[in-house]
C-alpha positions as CSV (number, residue, x, y, z in Angstrom):
1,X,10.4,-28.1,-2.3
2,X,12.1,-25.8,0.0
3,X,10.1,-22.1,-0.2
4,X,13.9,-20.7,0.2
5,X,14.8,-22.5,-3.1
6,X,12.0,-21.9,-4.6
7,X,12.0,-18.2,-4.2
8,X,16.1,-18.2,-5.3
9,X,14.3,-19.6,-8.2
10,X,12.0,-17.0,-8.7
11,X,15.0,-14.5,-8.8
12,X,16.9,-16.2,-10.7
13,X,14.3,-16.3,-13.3
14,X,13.7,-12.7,-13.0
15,X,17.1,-11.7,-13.5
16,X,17.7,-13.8,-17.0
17,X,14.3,-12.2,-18.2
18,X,16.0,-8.9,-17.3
19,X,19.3,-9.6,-19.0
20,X,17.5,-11.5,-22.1
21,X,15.2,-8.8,-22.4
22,X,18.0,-6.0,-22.6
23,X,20.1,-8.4,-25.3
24,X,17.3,-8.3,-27.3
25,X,15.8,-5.2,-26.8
26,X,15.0,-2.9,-30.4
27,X,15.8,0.6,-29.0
28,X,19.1,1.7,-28.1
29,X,20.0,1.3,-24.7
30,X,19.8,5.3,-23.4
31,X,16.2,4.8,-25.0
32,X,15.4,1.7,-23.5
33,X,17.0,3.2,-19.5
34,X,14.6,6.1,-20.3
35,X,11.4,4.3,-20.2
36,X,12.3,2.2,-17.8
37,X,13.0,5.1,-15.4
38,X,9.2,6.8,-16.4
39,X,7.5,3.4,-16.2
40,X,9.4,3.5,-12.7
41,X,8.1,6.8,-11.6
42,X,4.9,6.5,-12.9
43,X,4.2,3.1,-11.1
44,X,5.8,5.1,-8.3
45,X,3.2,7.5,-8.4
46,X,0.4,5.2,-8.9
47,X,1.5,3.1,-5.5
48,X,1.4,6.1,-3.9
49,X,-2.2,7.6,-4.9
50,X,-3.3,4.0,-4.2
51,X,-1.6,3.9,-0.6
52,X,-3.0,7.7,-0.1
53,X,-6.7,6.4,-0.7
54,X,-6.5,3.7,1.6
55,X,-4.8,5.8,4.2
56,X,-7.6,8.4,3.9
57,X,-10.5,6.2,3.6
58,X,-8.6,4.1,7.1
59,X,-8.8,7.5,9.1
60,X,-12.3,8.1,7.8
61,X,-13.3,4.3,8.9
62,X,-12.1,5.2,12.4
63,X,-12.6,8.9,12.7
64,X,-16.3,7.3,12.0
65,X,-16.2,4.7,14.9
66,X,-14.8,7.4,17.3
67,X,-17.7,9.5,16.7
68,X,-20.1,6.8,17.0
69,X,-18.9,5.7,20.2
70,X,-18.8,9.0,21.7
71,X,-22.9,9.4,20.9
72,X,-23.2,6.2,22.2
73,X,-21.6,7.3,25.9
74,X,-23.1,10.5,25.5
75,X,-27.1,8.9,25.2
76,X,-25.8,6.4,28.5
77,X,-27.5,7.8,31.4
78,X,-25.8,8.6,34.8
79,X,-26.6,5.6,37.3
80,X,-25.0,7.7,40.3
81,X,-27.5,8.8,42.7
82,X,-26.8,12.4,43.8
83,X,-26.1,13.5,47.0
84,X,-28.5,15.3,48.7
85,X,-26.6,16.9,52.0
């Protein structure tokens, strides 16, 4: 099967859920646009926490490796002889 056909597919079947479920909804359609809208936000808001955590713990992963490899350069010793003149 063709992955562009079957992802119209997908769509299409997500659009007559959408449309069946508002036919058939039991709460009046002002009520029914309401919750949407906060379930909406609030995944909104969840997706966001989530993508702060992993932000923070990404610049923590490599403010970590940064520090580690400056002690390592600054424990390397010198291998330049000095100049005696």
């Amino acid at each position: 099967m063709n992955p562009g056909k079957a992802l119209l597919g997908v769509f299409a079947g997500i659009a007559a859920g959408a449309v069946l479920g508002v036919l058939f909804a039991p709460e009046k359609g002002s009520n029914t646009r309401q919750n949407l809208v906060k379930k909406g936000d609030d995944l909104a808001h969840a997706l966001n926490h989530k993508i702060d955590e992993k932000f923070d713990e990404l610049m923590s992963t490599i403010t970590g490796k940064f520090k580690k490899d400056k002690s390592r350069n600054d424990e390397v010793p010198s291998n330049k002889a000095e100049f005696v003149g």
